[in-house]
MARMARPA-11336 format. One record per residue: x, y, z of N, C-alpha, C, O in turn. Coordinates in steps of 0.2 Angstrom, whole numbers, plus 5000, padded with zeros to 4 digits. Layout:
XYZXYZXYZXYZ;...
REM end
This chain:
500449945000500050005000500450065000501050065002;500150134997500550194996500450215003500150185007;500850295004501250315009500550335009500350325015;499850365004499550405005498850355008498450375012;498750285004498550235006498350215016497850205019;499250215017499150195026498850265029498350255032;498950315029498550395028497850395030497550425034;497650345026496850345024496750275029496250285032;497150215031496950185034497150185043496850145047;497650255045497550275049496950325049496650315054;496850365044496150375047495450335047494950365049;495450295046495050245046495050225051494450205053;495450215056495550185064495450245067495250245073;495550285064495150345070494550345072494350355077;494350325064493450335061493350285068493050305073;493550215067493350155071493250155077492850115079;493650215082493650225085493550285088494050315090;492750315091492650375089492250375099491950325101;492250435103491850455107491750515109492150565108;491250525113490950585112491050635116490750685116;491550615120492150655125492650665120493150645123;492650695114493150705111493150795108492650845108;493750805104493850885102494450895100494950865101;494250945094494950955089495051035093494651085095;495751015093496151075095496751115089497351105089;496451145086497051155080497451095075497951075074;496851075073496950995070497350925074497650885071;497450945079497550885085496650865087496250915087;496650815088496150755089496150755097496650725098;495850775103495950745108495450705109494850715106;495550665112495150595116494950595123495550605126;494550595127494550595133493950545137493750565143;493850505134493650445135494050405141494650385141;493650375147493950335154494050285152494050245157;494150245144494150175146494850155144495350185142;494750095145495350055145495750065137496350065138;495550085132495850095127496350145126496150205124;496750145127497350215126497150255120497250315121;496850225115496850255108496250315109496350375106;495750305113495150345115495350405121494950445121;495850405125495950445127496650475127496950505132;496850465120497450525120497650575115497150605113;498150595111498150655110498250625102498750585102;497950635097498050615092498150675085497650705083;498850675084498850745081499050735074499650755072;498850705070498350665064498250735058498450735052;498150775061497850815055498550895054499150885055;498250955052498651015051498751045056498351055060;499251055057499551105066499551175063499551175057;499551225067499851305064499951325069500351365068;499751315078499951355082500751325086500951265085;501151365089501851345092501451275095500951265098;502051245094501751165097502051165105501951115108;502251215108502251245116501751245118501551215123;501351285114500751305117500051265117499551275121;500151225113499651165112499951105116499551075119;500451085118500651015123500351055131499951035135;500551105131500151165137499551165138499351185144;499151165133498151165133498151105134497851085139;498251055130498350985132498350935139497950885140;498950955142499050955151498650975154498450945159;498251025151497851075158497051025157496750995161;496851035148496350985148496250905152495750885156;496750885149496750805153496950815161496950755164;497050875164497250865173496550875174496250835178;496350905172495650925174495150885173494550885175;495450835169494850785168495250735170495350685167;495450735178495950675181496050615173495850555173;496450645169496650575164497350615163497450675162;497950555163498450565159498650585152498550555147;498950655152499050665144499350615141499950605143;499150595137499350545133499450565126498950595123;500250545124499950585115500250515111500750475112;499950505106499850455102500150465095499750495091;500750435092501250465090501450395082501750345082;501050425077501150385071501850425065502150485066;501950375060502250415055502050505052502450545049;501250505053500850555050500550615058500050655058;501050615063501050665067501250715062501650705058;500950815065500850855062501050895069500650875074;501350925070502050945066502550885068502550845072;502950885063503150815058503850805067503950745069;504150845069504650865077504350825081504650785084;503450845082503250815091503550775092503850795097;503750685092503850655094504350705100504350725105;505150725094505650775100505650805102506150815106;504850865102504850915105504450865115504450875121;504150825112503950785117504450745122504350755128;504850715121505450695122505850745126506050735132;506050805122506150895128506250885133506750885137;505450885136504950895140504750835144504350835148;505250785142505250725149504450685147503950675150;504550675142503850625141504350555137504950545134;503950515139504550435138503850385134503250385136;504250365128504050305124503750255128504150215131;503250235128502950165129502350125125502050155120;502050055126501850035121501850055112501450075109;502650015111502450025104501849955101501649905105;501549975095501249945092501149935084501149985081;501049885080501049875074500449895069499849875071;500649905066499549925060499949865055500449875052;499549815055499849765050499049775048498549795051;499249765040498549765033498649695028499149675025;498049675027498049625023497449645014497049685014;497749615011497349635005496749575008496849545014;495949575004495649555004495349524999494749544997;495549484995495249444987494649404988494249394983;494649384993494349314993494149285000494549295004;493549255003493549265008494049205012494249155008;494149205018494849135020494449075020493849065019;494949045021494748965020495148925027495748885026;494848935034494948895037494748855040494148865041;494948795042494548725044494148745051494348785056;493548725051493148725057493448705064493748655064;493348735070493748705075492748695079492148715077;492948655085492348635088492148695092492248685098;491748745090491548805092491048835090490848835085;490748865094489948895091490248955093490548965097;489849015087489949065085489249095083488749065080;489349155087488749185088488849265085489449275083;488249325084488449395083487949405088487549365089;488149445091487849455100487649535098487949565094;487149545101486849635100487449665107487849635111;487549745105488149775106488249755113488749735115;487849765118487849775124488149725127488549735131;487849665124488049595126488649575125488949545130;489049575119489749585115490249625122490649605125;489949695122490249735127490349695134490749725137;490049645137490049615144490649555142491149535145;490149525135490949475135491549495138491849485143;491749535130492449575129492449595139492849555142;492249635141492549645148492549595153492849605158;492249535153492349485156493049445153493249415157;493249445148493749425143494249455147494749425151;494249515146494749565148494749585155495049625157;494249555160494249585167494049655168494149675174;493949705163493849775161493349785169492949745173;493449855171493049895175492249905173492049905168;491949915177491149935175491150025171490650045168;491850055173491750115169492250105162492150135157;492750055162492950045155492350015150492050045145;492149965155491449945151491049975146490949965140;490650045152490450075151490750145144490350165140;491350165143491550195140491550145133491450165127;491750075135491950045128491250035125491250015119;490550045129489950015125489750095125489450085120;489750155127489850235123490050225118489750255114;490450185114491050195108490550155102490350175097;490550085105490250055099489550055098489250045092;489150085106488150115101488250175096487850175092;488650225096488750295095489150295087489150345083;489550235085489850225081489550265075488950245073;489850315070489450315063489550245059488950235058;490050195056490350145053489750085054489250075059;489850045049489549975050489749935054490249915051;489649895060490149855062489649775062489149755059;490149745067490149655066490249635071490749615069;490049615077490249555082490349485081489849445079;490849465083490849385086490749365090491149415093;490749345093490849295101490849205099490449165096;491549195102491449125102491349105108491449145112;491049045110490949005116491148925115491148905109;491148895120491248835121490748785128490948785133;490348755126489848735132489448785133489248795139;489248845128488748895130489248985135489049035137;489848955135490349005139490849045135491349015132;490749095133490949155128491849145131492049155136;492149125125493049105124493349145120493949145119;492849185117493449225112492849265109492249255110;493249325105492849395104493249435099493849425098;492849465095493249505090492449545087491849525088;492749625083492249665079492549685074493149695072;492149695071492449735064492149805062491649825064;492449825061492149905058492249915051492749915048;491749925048491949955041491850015040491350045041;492650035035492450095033492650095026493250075024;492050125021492050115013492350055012492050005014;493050035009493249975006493949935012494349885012;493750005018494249975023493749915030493249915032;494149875031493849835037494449825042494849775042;494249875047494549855054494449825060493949835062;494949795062494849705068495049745072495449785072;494549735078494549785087494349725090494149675087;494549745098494349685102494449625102494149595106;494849605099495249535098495549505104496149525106;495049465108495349425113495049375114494449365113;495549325118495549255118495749235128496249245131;495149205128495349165136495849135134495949095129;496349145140496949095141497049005139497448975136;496148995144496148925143495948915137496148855137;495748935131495448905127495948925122495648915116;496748955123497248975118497548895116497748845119;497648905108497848845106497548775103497748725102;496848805103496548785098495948815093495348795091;496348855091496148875085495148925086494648915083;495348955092494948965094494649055089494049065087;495349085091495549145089495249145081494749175078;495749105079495549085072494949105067494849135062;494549055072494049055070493449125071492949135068;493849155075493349235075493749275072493449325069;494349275071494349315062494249315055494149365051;494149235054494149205047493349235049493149265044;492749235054492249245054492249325053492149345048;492449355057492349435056492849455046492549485041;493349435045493649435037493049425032492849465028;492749345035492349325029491549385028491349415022;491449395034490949445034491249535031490849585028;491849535032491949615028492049595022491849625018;492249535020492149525012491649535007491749555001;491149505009490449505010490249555009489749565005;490549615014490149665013490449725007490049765005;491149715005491249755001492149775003492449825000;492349755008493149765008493349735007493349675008;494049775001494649774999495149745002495449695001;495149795008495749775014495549785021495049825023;496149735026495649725032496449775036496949775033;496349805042497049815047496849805052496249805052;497349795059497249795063497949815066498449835063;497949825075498349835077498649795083498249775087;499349795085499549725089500049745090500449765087;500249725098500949755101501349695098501249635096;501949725098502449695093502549625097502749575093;502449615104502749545109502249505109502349445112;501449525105501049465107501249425100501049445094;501649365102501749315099501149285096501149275090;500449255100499949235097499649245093499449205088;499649315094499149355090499549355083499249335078;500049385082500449375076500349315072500249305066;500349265077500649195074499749195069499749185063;499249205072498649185070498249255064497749245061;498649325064498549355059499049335052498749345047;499449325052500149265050499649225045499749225039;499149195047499049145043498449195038498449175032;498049235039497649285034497949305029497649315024;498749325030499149375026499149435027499149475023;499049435035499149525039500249515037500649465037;500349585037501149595038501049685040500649725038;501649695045501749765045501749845042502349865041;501149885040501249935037501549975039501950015035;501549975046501850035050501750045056501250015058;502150075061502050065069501950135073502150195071;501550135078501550195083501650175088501550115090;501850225091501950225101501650285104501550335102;501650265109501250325115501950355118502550335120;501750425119502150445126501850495130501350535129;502150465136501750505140502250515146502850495145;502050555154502550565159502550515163502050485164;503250495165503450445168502750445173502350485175;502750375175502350365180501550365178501150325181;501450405172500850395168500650345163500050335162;501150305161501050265155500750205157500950165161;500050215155499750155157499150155152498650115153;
REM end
């Protein structure tokens, strides 16, 4: 894909990820959403800057103190002005969580073997209680991450896998025009290693195909070995990477 291509499918993950605790500040994106998502509560400077970038990491702090949340700023190839990562770096904010945007073309829907699983599309609310019972999420993460996906403008897709009737894995999709993007991608411990995962991406892929995407991306910290091994077989690979920075003691 072109330089201008990943552009569009970074905005596309923006798209996917939208709440209403949000505000553009001189074409920085802020977020200020309480949940578990880092990407929903931080500072995402994505678009055209024009004022001194002093003065904007400055509006930034005072906003997010006041909203007891950590300024978090969220740092792609396509940050504006093209510096922040160093002007950030100055000023004692320190690199954590890096992450990969791997993309895969989309021809044809996949073709993977059945594992012994029932698969369900669960209405949002319900998907939302999985996912945080998956993840052990808070009743306010919960709550912020099910603000995100009723409010969403985009098409989306739930899965939930279960086993004996007990929800073991989870995945959604978002579409946007010819893009389809994988969130929420999580697998109980006990149920890793049998092709569990699998089976809710080949279902959430097969379903974007279906509907008219081209190409599918997703994002993944570079150490989850599973998770790779298992977008690996779709023909996801690395387009491009970001990291967060934020003040010691903050990165979380």
């Amino acid at each position: 894909m072109s330089s201008g291509d990943l552009a569009r499918v970074e905005e596309a993950a923006l798209n996917a990820l939208q709440t209403r605790r949000q505000l553009f500040y001189d074409g920085w994106l802020l977020r200020l959403s309480p949940g578990a998502a880092k990407r929903a509560r931080s500072v995402n400077a994505h678009f055209g800057s024009t004022r001194p970038v002093g003065q904007k990491i400055a509006y930034c702090e005072r906003l997010y103190a006041a909203r007891d949340l950590p300024v978090l700023f969220r740092m792609t190839p396509f940050c504006q002005p093209a510096d922040l990562d160093r002007e950030l770096a100055a000023r004692g904010y320190v690199t954590f969580d890096s992450t990969l945007v791997q993309t895969a073309p989309l021809e044809r829907p996949p073709e993977i073997d059945a594992a012994d699983v029932q698969l369900s599309s669960p209405p949002v609310r319900d998907f939302v209680e999985a996912v945080g019972a998956l993840r052990g999420s808070t009743r306010t993460q919960r709550d912020a991450h099910l603000e995100r996906l009723l409010h969403t403008p985009l098409t989306t897709h739930a899965v939930l896998a279960s086993i004996d009737g007990k929800p073991v894995a989870a995945g959604q999709v978002a579409l946007d025009e010819h893009l389809a993007g994988l969130y929420d991608i999580v697998t109980d411990e006990r149920a890793r290693n049998k092709a569990v995962g699998t089976r809710v991406v080949a279902r959430l892929l097969t379903w974007a195909w279906e509907h008219g995407a081209a190409y599918a991306y997703l994002q993944v910290t570079g150490d989850n070995a599973a998770a790779l091994a298992v977008y690996r077989k779709f023909g996801f690979s690395t387009a491009y990477e970001y990291h967060y920075r934020g003040r010691p003691g903050d990165c979380r």
